[in-house]
C-alpha positions in Angstrom: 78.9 106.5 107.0 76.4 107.1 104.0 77.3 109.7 101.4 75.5 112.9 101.5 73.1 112.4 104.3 73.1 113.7 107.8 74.3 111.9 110.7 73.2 113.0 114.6 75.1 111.7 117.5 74.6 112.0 121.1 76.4 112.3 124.5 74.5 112.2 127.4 75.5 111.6 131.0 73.3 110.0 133.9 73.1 109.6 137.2 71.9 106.1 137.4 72.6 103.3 134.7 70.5 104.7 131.5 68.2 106.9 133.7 67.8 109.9 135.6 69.7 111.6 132.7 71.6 115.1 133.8 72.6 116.6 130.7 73.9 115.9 127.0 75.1 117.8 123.9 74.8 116.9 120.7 76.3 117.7 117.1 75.2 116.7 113.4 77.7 116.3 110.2 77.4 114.9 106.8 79.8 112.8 105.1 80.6 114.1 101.7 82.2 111.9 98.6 86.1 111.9 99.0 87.5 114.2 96.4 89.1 113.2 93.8 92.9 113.5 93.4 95.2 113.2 90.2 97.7 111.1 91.2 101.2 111.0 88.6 102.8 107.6 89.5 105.6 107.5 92.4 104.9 110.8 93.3 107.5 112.8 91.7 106.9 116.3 90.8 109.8 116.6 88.2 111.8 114.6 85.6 115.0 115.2 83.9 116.0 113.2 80.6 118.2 113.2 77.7 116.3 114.2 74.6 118.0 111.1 73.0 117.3 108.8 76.2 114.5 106.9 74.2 110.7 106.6 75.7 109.7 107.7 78.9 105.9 107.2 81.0 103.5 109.2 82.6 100.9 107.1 84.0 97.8 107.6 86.5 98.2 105.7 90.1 94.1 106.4 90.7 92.2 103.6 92.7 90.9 101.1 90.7 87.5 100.7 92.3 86.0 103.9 90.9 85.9 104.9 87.1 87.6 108.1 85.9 88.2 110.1 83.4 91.3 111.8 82.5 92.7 114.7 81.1 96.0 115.2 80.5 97.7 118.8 79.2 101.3 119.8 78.4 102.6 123.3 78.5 106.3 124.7 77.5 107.8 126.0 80.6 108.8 129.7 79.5 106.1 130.5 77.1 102.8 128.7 78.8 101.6 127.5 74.9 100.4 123.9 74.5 103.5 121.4 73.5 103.9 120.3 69.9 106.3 117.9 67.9 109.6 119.2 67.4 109.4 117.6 63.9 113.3 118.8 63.4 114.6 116.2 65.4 112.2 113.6 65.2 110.3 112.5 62.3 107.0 111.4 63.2 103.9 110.3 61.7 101.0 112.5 63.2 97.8 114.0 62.4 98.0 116.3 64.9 101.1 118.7 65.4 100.4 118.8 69.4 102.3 116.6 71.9 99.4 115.4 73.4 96.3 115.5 70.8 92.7 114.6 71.6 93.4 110.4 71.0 96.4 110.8 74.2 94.1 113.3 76.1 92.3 111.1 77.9 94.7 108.0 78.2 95.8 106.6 82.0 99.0 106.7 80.6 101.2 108.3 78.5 104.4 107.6 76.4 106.9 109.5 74.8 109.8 109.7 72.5 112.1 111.9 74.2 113.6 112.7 70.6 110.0 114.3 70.2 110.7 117.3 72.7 113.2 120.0 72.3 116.7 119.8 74.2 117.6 122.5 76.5 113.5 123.3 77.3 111.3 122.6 80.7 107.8 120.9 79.5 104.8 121.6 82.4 102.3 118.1 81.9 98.9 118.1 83.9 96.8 115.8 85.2 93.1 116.1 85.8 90.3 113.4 86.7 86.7 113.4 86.7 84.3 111.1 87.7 83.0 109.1 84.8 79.2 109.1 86.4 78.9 112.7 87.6 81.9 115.1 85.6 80.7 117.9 87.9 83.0 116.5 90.0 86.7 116.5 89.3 90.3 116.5 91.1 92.4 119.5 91.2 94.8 119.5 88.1 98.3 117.7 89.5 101.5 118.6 87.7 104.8 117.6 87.1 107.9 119.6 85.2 110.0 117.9 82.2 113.6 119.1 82.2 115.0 117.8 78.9 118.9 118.1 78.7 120.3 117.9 74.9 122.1 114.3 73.9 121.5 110.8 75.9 121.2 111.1 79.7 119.1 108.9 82.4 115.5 110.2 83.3 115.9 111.4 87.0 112.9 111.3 89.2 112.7 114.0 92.0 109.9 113.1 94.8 108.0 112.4 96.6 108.5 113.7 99.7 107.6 112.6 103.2 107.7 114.0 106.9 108.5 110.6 108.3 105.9 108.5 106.9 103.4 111.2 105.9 103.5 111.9 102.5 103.9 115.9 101.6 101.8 117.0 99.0 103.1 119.2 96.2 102.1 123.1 96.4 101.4 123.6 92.5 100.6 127.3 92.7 103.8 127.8 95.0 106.1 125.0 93.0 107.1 123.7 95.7 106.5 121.8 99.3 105.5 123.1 102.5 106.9 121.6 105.6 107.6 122.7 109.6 111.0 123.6 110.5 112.7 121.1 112.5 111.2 117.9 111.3 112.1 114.4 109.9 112.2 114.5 106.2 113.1 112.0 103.5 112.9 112.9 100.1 113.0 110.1 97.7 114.5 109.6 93.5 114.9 107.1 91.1 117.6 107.3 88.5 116.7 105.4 85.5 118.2 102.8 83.6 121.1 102.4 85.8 123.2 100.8 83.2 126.6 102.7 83.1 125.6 104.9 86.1 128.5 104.8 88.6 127.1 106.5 91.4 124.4 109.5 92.2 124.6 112.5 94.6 122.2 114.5 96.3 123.4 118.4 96.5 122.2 121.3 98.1 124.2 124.2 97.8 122.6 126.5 100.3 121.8 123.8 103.4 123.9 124.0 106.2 124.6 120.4 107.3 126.1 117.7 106.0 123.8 115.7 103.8 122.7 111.5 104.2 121.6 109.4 102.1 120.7 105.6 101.0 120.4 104.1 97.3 119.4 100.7 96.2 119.6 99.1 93.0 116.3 97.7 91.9 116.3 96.1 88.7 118.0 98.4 86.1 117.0 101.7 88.3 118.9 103.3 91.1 116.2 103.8 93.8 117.6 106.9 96.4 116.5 108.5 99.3 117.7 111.5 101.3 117.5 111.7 105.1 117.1 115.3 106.8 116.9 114.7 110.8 114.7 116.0 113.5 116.1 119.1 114.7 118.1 120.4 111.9 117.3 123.6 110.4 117.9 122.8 106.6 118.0 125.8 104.1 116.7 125.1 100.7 116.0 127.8 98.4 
């Protein structure tokens, strides 16, 4: 259909073949540009890591057909101020004191030391595209929460999370996802490298049934997925 510009269709009924027409109805709508989405690769909503666990990526999984801008933020968790160095523990050479400065703002993807964020802190990042030929028009500002525990731990990847084979989106203002009671739900993770890791296991404390799940090694990262069935009426908090 052709962007922006009204489209009128008919329905008619007839007595005869294309004559002697009875009745009909008709209705008119306009197909509008898709929006624009900020999409964090695989999906995940949060990360935890080891602030000695070495680099870790963000990256932008946008379609490649259509030219974007980007604009990534960071944010502590408690305090809501911008993230900066934590020149303490890490030593780096940088003209700008903030985690993300103006020259990583508006990269696809990012990369981090994890020695250059605090142990024992939660880190908000955000995502934002615009279109690079009109940036009136812009996605809605994605995010995903950095747990960083103190020493050197794998980066576990929560999300994302599916109602069968429908992906859920992630509620940002509510933190969390919104499903219907009583349906199939997989939520997947990746635990990464898997060198040294003997096994993983999904917990949740306040559910009522007994909890299944599937992991596959896939190079050096521990791919995982949990199974809730149709039916079951599965208390998360």
């Amino acid at each position: 259909m052709p962007e922006d510009q009204a489209v009128d269709v008919y329905l008619n009924s007839f007595f005869g073949h294309r004559y002697n027409e009875t009745s009909g109805a008709r209705f008119t709508f306009v197909a509008s540009k898709a929006p624009l989405k900020a999409n964090i690769a695989n999906g995940s909503n949060k990360i935890m890591l080891g602030s000695k666990s070495g680099s870790f990526k963000l990256s932008s999984k946008n379609s490649k057909k259509k030219k974007l801008v980007y604009q990534w933020s960071c944010h502590e968790g408690k305090t809501a101020q911008p993230c900066y160095h934590n020149f303490g523990a890490y030593n780096i050479n940088r003209k700008d004191s903030l985690l993300i400065d103006r020259e990583f703002q508006r990269l696809p993807e990012l990369e981090f030391d994890s020695r250059s964020m605090e142990p024992n802190k939660q880190f908000w990042f955000g995502l934002q595209v615009f279109d690079a030929s009109d940036n009136k028009i812009a996605s809605e500002t994605e995010y995903i929460l950095v747990k960083v525990s103190d020493g050197n731990a794998p980066q576990v990847f929560i999300g994302p999370v599916y109602i069968k084979e429908h992906s859920v989106p992630f509620d940002a203002r509510l933190s969390t996802y919104i499903e219907p009671a009583g349906t199939q739900i997989i939520i997947k993770g990746i635990v990464k490298p898997a060198k040294n890791i003997i096994g993983i296991k999904w917990e949740a404390p306040n559910s009522i049934h007994h909890l299944n799940w599937r992991n596959k090694k896939i190079n050096d990262e521990i791919h995982t997925e949990l199974h809730l069935h149709e039916g079951e009426s599965n208390l998360f908090s």
